[in-house]
N, C-alpha and C positions, 0 to 999 in steps of 0.2 A: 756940189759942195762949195761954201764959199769961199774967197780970200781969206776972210775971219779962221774958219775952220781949219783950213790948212796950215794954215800960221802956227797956229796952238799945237797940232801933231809934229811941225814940222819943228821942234825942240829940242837944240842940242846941249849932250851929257856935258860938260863944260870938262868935267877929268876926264873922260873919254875922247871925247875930240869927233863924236858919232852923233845921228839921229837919234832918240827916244825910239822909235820903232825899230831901229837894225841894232840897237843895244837888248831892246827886246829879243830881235829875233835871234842875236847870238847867243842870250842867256837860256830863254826856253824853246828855242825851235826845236831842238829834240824832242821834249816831252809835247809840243805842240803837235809835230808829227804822229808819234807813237798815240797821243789819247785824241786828236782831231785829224785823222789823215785826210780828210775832204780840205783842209787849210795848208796843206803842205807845199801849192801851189804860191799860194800868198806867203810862205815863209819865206820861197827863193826871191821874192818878188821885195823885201826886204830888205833879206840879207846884202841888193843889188844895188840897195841906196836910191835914193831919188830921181840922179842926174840922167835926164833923159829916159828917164822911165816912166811912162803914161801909167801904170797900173799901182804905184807905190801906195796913192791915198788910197785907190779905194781897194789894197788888201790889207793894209792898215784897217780901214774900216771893219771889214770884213773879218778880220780877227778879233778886233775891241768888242764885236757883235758878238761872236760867235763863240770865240777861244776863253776857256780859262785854262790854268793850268792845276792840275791836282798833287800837291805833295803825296808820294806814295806813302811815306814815312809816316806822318801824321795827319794825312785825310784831310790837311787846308787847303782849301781853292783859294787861288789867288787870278785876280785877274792886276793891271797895269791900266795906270791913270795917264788917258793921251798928254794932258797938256803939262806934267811932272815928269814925268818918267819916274813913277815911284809905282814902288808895286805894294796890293793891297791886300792882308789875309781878310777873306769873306766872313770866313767864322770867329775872328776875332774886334770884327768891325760891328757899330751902330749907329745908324740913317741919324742924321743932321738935318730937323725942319729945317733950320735957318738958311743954309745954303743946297740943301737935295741933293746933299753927297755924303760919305762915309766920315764919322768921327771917330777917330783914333783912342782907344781906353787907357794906350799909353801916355798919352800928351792931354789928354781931355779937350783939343782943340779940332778943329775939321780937318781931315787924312787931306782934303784938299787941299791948304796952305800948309800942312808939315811936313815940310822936305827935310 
């Protein structure tokens, strides 16, 4: 992975005072558990913050890969954009040529620059 790469994950919530990935894992590590328990590994790996931890990027990876999260309530998967910390409903989104990422039908702009 490169410098570049990790830069961008390594994005912190500014009201939180946290990483993008251990804001994640506090929000949906449950449900990551319970619907991904092969990632449950990579959750503690998270929740444990960066410092001094060799495994933090690549179980970050390995969840942005692998993990969505499914609302039971109303059947939206959402997954979490590394380099925002913004979470994205799947079924409410539609692919943006312009930059090859998800456009928000709320904002009519790309879910990538609407924080």
């Amino acid at each position: 992975m490169t410098d570049f790469m990790k830069s961008v994950i390594h994005v912190v919530d500014s009201h939180r005072g946290v990483y993008s990935a251990q804001y994640f894992a506090e929000r949906f590590g449950y449900e990551i558990r319970n619907q991904c328990p092969d990632l449950a590994q990579d959750i503690d790996e998270l929740l444990a913050g960066p410092e001094g931890n060799s495994q933090y990027f690549e179980s970050w990876i390995r969840v942005l890969d692998e993990g969505s999260v499914t609302d039971l309530g109303t059947g939206d998967r959402w997954i979490i954009h590394e380099s925002e910390g913004i979470y994205l409903a799947l079924d409410t989104l539609e692919w943006c040529e312009g930059c090859d990422w998800f456009r928000g039908p709320e904002c009519g702009e790309c879910a990538r620059w609407a924080a």
